[in-house]
Each structure stands twice: as C-alpha cells, then as structure tokens.
C-alpha positions as CSV (number, residue, x, y, z in Angstrom):
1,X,56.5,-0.8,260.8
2,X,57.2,-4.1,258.4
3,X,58.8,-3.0,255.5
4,X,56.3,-2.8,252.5
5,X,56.2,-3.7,248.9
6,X,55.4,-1.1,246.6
7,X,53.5,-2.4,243.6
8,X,55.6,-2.8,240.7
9,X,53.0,-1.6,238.3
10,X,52.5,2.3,240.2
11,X,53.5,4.7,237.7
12,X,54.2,8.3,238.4
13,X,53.4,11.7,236.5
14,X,54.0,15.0,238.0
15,X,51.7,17.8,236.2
16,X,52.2,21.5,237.5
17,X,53.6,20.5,240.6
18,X,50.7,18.0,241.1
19,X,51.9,14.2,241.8
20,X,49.5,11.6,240.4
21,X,50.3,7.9,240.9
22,X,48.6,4.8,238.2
23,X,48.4,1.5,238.8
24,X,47.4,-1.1,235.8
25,X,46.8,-3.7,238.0
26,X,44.5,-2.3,240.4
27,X,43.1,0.1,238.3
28,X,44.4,3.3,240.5
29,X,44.5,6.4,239.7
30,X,45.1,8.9,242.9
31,X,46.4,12.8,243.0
32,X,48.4,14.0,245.7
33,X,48.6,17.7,245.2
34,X,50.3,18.4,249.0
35,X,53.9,18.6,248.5
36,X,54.2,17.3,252.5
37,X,52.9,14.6,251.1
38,X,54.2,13.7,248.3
39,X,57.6,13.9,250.3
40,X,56.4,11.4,252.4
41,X,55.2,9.3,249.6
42,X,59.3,9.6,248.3
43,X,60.7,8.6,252.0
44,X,58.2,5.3,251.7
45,X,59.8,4.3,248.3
46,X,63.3,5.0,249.4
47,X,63.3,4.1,253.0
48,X,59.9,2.1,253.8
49,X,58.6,4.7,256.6
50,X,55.7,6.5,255.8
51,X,52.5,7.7,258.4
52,X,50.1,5.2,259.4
53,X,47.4,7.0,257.6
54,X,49.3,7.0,254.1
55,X,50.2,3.6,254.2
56,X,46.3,2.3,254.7
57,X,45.3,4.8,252.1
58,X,48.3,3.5,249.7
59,X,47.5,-0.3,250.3
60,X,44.1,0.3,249.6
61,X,44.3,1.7,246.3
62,X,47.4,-1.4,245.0
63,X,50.2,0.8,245.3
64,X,51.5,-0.8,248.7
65,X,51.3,-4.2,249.6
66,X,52.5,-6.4,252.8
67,X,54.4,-8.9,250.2
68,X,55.2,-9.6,247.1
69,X,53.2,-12.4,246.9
70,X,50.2,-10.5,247.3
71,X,50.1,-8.6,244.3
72,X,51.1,-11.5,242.6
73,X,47.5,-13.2,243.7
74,X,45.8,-10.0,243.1
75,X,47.1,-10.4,239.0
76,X,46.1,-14.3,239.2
77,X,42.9,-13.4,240.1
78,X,42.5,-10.6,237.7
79,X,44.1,-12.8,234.8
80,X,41.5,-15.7,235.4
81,X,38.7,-13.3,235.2
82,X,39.5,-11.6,232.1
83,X,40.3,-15.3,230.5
84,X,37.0,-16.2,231.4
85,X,35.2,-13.7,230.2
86,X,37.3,-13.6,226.9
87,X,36.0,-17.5,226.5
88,X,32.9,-16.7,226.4
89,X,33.0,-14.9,222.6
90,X,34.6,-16.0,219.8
91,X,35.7,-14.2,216.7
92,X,36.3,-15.2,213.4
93,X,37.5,-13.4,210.1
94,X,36.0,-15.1,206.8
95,X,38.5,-14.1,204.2
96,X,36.0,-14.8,200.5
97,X,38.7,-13.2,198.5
98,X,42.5,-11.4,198.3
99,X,41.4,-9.7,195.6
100,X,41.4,-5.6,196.6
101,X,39.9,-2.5,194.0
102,X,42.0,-0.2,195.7
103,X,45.3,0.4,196.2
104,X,46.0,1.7,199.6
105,X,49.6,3.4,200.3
106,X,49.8,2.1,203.8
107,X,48.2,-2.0,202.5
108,X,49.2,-4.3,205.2
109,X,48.4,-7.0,202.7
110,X,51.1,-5.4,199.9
111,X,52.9,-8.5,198.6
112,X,50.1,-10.7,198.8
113,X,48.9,-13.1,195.8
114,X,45.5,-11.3,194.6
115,X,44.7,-13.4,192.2
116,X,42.7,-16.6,192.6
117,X,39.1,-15.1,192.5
118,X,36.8,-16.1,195.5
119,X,36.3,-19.2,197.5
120,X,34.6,-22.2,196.1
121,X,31.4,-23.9,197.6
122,X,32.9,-26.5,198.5
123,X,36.0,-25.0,200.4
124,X,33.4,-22.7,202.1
125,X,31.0,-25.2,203.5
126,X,34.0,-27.1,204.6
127,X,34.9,-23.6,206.0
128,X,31.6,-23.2,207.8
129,X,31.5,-26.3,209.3
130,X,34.7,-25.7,211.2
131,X,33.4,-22.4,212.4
132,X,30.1,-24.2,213.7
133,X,32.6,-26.7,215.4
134,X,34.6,-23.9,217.1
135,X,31.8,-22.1,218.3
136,X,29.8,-24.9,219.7
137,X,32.4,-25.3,222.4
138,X,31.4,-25.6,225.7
139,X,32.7,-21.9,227.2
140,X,31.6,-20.1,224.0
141,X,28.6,-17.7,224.4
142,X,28.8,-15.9,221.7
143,X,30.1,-15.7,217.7
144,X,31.2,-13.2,216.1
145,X,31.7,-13.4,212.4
146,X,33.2,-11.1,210.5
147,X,33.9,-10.4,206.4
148,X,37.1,-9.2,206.0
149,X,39.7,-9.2,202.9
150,X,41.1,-8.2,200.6
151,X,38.1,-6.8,200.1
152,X,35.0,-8.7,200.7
153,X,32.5,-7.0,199.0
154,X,33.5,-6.8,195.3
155,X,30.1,-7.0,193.4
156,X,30.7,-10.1,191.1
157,X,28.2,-12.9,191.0
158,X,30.4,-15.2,193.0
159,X,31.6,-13.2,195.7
160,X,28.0,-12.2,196.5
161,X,26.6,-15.7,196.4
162,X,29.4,-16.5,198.8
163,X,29.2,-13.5,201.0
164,X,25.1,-14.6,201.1
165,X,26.1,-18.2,202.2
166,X,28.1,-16.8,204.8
167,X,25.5,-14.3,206.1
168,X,22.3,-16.9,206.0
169,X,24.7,-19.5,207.6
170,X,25.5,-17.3,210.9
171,X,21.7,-15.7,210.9
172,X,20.6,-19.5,211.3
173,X,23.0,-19.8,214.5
174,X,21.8,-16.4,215.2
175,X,25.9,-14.7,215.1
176,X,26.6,-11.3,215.2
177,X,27.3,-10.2,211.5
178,X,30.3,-7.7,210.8
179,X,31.6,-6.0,207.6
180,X,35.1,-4.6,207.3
181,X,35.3,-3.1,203.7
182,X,36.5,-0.3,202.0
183,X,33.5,0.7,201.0
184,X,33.8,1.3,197.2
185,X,31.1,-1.3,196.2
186,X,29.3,-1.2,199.6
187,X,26.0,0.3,198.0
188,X,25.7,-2.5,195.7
189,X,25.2,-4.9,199.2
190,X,22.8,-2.8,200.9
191,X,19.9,-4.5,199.8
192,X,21.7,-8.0,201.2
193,X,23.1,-7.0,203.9
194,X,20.1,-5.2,204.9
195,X,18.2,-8.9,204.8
196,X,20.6,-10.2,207.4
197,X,20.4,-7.9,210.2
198,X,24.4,-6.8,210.0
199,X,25.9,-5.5,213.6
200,X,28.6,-3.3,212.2
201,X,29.5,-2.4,208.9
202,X,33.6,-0.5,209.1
203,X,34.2,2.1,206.4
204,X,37.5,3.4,206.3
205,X,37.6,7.3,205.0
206,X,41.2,9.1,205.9
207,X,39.9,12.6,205.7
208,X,38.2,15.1,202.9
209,X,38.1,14.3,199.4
210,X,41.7,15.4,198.3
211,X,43.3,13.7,200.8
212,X,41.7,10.7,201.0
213,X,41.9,9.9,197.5
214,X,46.1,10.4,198.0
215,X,45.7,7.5,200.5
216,X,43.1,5.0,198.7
217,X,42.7,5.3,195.4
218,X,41.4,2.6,193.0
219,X,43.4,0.3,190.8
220,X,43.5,2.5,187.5
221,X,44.5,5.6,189.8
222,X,40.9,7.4,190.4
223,X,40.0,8.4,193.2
224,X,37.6,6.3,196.1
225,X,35.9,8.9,198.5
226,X,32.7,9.5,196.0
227,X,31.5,6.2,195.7
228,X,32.8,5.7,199.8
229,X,30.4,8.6,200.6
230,X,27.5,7.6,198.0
231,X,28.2,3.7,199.8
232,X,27.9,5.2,203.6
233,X,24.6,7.3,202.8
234,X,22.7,4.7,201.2
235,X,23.9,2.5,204.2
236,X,22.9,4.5,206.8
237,X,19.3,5.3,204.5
238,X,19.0,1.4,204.9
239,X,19.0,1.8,208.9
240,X,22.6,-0.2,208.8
241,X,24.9,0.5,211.6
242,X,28.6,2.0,210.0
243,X,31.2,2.9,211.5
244,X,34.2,4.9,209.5
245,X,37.4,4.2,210.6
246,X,39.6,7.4,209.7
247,X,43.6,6.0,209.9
248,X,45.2,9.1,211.3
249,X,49.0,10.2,210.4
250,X,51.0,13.1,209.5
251,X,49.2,13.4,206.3
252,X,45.8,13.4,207.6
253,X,44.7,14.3,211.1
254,X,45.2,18.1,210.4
255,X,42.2,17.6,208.4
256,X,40.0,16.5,210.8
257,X,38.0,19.7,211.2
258,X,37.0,19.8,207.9
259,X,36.5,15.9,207.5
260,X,33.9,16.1,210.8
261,X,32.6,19.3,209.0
262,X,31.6,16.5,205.8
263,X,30.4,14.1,207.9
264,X,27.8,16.7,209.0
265,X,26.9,18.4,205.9
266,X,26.0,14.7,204.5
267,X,24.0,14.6,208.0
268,X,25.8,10.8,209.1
269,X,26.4,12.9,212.8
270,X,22.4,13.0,213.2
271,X,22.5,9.4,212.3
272,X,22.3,7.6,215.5
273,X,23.6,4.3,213.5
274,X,26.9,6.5,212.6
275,X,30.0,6.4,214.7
276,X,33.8,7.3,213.6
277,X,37.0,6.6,215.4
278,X,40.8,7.4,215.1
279,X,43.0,4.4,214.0
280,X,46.7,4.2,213.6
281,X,48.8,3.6,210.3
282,X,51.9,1.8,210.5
283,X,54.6,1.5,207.8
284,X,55.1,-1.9,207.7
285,X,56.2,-1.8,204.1
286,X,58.7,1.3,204.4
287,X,56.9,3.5,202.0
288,X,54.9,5.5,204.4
289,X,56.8,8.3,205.2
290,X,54.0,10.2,207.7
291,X,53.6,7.4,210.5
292,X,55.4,9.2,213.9
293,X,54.7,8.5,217.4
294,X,51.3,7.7,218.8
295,X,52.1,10.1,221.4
296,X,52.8,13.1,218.5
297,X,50.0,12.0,217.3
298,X,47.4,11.8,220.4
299,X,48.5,15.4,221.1
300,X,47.9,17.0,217.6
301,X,44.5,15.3,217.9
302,X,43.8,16.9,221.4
303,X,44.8,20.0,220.6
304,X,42.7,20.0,217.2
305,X,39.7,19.3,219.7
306,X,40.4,22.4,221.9
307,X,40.0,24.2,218.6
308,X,37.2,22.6,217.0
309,X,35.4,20.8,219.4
310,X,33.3,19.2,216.2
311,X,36.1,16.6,216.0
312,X,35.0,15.1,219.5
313,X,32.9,13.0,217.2
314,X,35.6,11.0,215.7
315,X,36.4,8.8,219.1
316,X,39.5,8.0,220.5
317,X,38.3,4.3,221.4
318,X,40.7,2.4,219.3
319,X,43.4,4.0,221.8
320,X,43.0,1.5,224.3
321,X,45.6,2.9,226.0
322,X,43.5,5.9,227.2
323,X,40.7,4.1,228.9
324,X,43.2,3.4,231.4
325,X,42.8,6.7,233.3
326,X,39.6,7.7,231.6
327,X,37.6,4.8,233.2
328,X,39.1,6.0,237.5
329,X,39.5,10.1,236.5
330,X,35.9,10.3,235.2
331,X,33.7,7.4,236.2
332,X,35.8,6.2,239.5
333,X,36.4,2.9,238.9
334,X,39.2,0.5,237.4
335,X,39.2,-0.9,233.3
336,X,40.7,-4.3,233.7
337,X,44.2,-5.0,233.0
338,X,45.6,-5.9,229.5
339,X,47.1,-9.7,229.8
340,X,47.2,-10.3,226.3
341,X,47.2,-7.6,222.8
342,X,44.7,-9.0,220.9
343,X,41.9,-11.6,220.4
344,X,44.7,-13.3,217.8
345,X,46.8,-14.5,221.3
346,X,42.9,-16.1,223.0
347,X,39.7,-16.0,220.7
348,X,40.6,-14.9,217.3
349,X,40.5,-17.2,214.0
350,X,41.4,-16.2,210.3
351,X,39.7,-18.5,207.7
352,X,40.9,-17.6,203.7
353,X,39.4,-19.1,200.6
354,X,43.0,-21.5,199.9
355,X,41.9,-23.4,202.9
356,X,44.6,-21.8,205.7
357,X,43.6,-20.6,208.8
358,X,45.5,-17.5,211.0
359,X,45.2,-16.0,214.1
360,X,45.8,-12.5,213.6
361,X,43.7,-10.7,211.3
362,X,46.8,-8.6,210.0
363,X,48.6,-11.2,209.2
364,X,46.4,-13.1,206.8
365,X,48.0,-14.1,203.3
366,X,51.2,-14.2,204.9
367,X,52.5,-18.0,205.0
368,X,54.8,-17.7,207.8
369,X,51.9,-16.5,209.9
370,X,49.8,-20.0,209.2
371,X,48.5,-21.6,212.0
372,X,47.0,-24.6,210.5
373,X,43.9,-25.8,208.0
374,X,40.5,-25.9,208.0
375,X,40.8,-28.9,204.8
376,X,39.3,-31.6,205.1
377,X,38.7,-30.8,208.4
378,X,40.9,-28.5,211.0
379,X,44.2,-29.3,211.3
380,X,46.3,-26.9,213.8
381,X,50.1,-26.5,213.5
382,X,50.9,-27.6,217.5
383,X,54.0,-25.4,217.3
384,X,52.6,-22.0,215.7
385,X,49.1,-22.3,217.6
386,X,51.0,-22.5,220.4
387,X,53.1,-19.7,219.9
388,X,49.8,-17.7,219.8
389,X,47.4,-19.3,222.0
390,X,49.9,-20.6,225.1
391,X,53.4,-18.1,225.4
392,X,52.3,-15.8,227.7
393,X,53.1,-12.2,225.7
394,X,53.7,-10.4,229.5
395,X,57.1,-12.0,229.5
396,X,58.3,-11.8,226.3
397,X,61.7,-9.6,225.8
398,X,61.2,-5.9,227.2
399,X,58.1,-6.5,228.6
400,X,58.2,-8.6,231.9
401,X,59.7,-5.5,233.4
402,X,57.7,-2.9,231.7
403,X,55.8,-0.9,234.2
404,X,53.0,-0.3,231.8
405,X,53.0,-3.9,230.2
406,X,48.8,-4.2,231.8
407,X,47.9,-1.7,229.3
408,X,49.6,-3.0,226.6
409,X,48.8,-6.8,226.9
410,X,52.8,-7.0,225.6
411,X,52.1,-5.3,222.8
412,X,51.4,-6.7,218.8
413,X,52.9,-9.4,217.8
414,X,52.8,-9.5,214.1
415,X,53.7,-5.8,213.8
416,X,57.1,-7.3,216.3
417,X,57.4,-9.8,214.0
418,X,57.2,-7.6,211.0
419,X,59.9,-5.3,212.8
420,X,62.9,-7.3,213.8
421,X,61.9,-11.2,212.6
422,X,61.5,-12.8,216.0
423,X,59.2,-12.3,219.5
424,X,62.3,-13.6,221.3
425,X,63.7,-10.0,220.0
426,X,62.8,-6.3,222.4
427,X,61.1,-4.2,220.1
428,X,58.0,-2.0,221.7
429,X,55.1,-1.7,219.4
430,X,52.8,0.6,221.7
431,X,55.0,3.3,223.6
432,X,52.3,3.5,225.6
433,X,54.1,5.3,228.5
434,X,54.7,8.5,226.4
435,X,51.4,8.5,225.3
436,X,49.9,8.1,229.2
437,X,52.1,11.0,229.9
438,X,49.4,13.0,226.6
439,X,46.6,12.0,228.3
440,X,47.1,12.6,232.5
441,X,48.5,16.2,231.2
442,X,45.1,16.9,229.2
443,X,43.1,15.4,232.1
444,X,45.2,17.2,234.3
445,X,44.6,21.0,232.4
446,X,41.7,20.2,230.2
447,X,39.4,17.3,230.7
448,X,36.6,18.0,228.0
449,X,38.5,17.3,225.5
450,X,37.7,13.8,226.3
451,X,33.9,14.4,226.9
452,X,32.5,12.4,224.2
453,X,34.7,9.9,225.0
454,X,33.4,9.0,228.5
455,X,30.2,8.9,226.7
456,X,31.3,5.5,224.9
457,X,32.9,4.3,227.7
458,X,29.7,3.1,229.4
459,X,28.3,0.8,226.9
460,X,32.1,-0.7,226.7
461,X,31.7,-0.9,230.8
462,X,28.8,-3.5,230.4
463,X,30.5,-5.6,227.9
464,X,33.4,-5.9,230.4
C-alpha cells in the first residue's frame, strides 16, 4: 500500500472509551466505538498500514488522502466558495452618534470621545452615498445596514431625524434594516421603526432585574432593565422582530433559569418574532473580573439546561464553534470551514458621524483601527485596508498550525490586537479546542441538551 497522508485538520476525542475523529475541512465527524479498530486506526497514523476497507472509508470522509496536495485543492476549493458566497452581501454599521445613556461595566467603547452630538446632514448624505457606491458593486446581492453606536437610538430631535434618513434611504434600495441598541429609549422608536419594515432589532438584557442593572446601569446610576423590558414589549406589540442578546459570564449565567422564567411570564417566548442567544464578555478594559474560559462557561450553560430545560430558549448560535459537530452529529452533513473570523476581514464596513470609516464593528472610535474616509468621498488607507481585507488570518502567528484553525477563521483580530499590540504576536482569542472537547462530551452522553439548537440550524443551512 502507498503511504497515505492523514489530513492535517482530523482531530481526535476519546469519550467513555468511544474514539470520535473531526475534520474542519471536510466537515467529518465519524465514531469508532470498536477498540480493534481504533487500534488499527493508531497503526495507520504511526506506520501507514491499515485494512483496505478502513483506508476507503477514511479517504472518503477527509481524514486520509493519497497526497498532500490533495487536501490542499480540497481547501482551495472550499475557500473560493465561501469567498464567493460571502461577496454576494455586504454589511455596513452606520455609527449616528458616540454618545451612550448607559454605562456598561464590560463597554468595549470605554475611552471613547462621547461628546460631539450626532452626525450632520451633510456628513450623512456624503455618508450614504458611499454606502450606495459600495453596494452597487458588481458581486453584491445584497445590503445590509445596520444602526449601531454608541447608542443609536437616543430620542432627541436630531438623532431621530438622522436615524429616519438612514431608514427611508435603505427602504428606497430595498436593504435589510438592523438595530443594535440597548434598548433604554427603544419604545420611543417603535412607531418609526415600525414604518420601515426593520429585519432585526438586538436588545441586550444580562439576566433578571438585580443583575442586570449591576451590569448596565444608566448614567446617573439607575438602573436599565424596566424601561429594556417596557422597550421589548411594546416592540414585539408592534409585530417587530427582537432579538435579546444576554452576554453571559461568571456573574450572570447562573441566572438563566430565572431570566428565561421572565421572558415567559412577559409572554416574549409565545412571540414568534422573539429570539435570545448567549454572547460572550470579554475584559478588554481589565475591570471585568467574571470573564473565564468559554469552555467553563459552555459547560455551566449545558449543565443549567439539563436542569431547566426552559433555558434551551436562549440559543447557543453566537458559538459558532459548536455548529461544527452539530451540523454532521444531528443533520449528517458538513458546515463550511471558517477561512476568515469575521465580516471585518471580507464584507464589513464601519461608517461614524466624524467622517472615518472601520472595518470591525468593535473597534469603532478607536483611531488606530481607521481604515480610511468616507469625506469628500472614500478614501481607503492602502496599508490598514489591506491589513484587513488581503493578510490571510489562517497563517498569522499560532494559527497556520492549529488543527482547529477552520473553526476559528484565525480567530479576532481586534480583541489580538487589544491583547498583546500586534497580529504578528501568538495570542489565541477562541480556545476553541477546549470548548469542542464541551460539546462532543455532551453529544456524546446527552444530546438534547442541544435540541433547540438544531432547530436554528436549518434556516442558517439555507443561508449557507
């Protein structure tokens, strides 16, 4: 027999004497419960001699191939058609204000100038028109536009005039319309957004009224989750889609049950335009003591569902990671491999009210993350858009040898950056193996616990 190549990207796990073997690339997942077996998969690796039989059914799933060079097409392949289908949308953050009414303790924009009020006319019609440019390109198939902040829906004459403009001027080019706010002054905007047909609106709430209020609270000191909830309600009484984000840490996610348990005494989880998901804080300005590792915190979450299965609402589909082995242990087929993080490294733009434009949504307000201007007209910085848009984040430091670098996409940038000052630096950002190893032992002992969430992945499968 010619001596094989075993796919650089197989990853094993061993669960109560039960071998299972991943593959990113391919999109793999196999069990091998016979321990004969799973010798003889051992003897392949460490000699190249394995039974005819094995071998075919190994080379067939993209764990063995004749070559090197063939798995090597097999990601070319792969890569052009996820680049392809990424080119078809584009997304764009319009940034009316830095001004914020709350006073988060995990802001990713603390630091940040809030002063300056919201965008003028003119700067936004100069603003617009760039967008209009960008997504009449010839690949583009769809636009997504999105409010973001600071907060973008702080009820002063201006900033609604503005956020109007923006909304009329993307229902004329018929875009999808998204809202990321906190939701304090959300109530006052139903009537607007309402008018506009809105896709998503994203409400963040980090758990029951005690809590959450810890987390967010206003300027002066009060509290946010009353006028959040009172926000939500009349949204979802208005037939807008919302979807609350809940950003879950050591402080919070023990308080999911009785969070859910809200969320169905206001009657949101009869709401069929209601969803909720799990996000994930991260200290990035060294104050917030109760971030730990996703993998910690995956398993507290799990086990919380085992418990109450009422937190099966709030999805895990912000955990990328997950659908990994989700999408070939329930529905039998592959999720594509990550190439890149984020929309920021392909299809994402960041357009503020000073006239700067950024890639990454995280990193607005922050001028060493500029990427060029949209006044007079767009003007790109060659070296920092490339930096973004052309270094290929697969072989950046630690990752080009990373086994589980396809479902990672190398990882986010701006949080590296934020970490250690440079991508040419290792620093992981996703630990993603430890939190694989989570999720093969729940599918492994306790599959349901992930019920609801094969339940979103279809809708996510006809996107891809």
């Amino acid at each position: 027999m010619d001596q094989l190549y075993i796919s650089s990207h197989t990853i094993e796990f061993k669960i109560d004497g039960v071998l299972y073997l991943f593959n990113p690339l391919s999109g793999a997942l196999d069990c091998i419960e016979d321990p004969a077996k799973q010798r003889e998969w051992k003897c392949l690796k460490e000699h190249g001699r394995g039974s005819l039989e094995l071998v075919k059914e190994l080379e067939s799933r993209g764990h063995l191939y004749r070559d090197q060079q063939e798995e090597i097409a097999l990601a070319n392949r792969l890569r052009h058609l996820v680049e392809r289908e990424v080119s078809r949308v584009v997304r764009i953050h319009v940034i009316p204000t830095y001004e914020c009414n709350l006073r988060c303790v995990y802001c990713y924009e603390e630091g940040i100038p809030r002063s300056g009020g919201v965008i003028s006319r003119s700067r936004l019609e100069a603003m617009l028109e760039v967008i209009e440019h960008i997504s009449a390109s010839a690949t583009v198939e769809k636009t997504q536009l999105v409010l973001f902040g600071g907060e973008p829906l702080l009820n002063r004459p201006a900033q609604v005039e503005a956020v109007r403009r923006v909304l009329e001027y993307g229902q004329e080019r018929h875009w999808e319309l998204e809202v990321v706010t906190n939701g304090v002054e959300l109530r006052d905007y139903v009537p607007l957004l309402k008018e506009y047909g809105i896709t998503q609106i994203q409400v963040t709430i980090d758990g029951p009224k005690s809590v959450h209020d810890k987390r967010r609270p206003r300027l002066s000191g009060r509290g946010s989750f009353d006028a959040i909830v009172r926000s939500v309600s009349s949204a979802l009484s208005a037939k807008l889609p919302v979807v609350v984000r809940v950003n879950g840490d050591n402080q919070n996610v023990d308080y999911a049950p009785e969070l859910v348990a809200l969320f169905r005494a206001y009657g949101w989880l009869d709401e069929p335009l209601f969803g909720a998901y799990w996000g994930l804080t991260f200290d990035l300005n060294g104050r917030h003591r109760y971030c730990g590792p996703p993998d910690v915190l995956l398993k507290k979450i799990l086990e919380i569902r085992k418990q109450y299965p009422l937190t099966k609402r709030i999805s895990l589909e912000a955990w990328e990671a997950l659908q990994f082995l989700l999408f070939p242990f329930f529905l039998g087929e592959p999720r594509l491999p990550k190439f890149f993080f984020c929309g920021a490294q392909r299809n994402e733009w960041c357009f503020d009210l000073w006239g700067n434009i950024y890639y990454c949504a995280d990193s607005v307000g922050r001028s060493d993350f500029i990427v060029g201007r949209y006044i007079p007209s767009l003007q790109l910085d060659t070296s920092a858009s490339d930096l973004w848009r052309h270094t290929d984040p697969l072989h950046t430091p630690g990752c080009a040898v990373c086994p589980v670098r396809l479902c990672c996409g190398g990882g986010c940038w701006f949080r590296r950056i934020c970490a250690v000052g440079s991508l040419a630096r290792v620093y992981c950002t996703e630990h993603v193996r430890p939190v694989l190893e989570v999720v093969i032992e729940y599918l492994h002992r306790m599959p349901e616990v992930f019920e609801l969430d094969i339940e979103r992945l279809h809708p996510k499968r006809d996107e891809d």
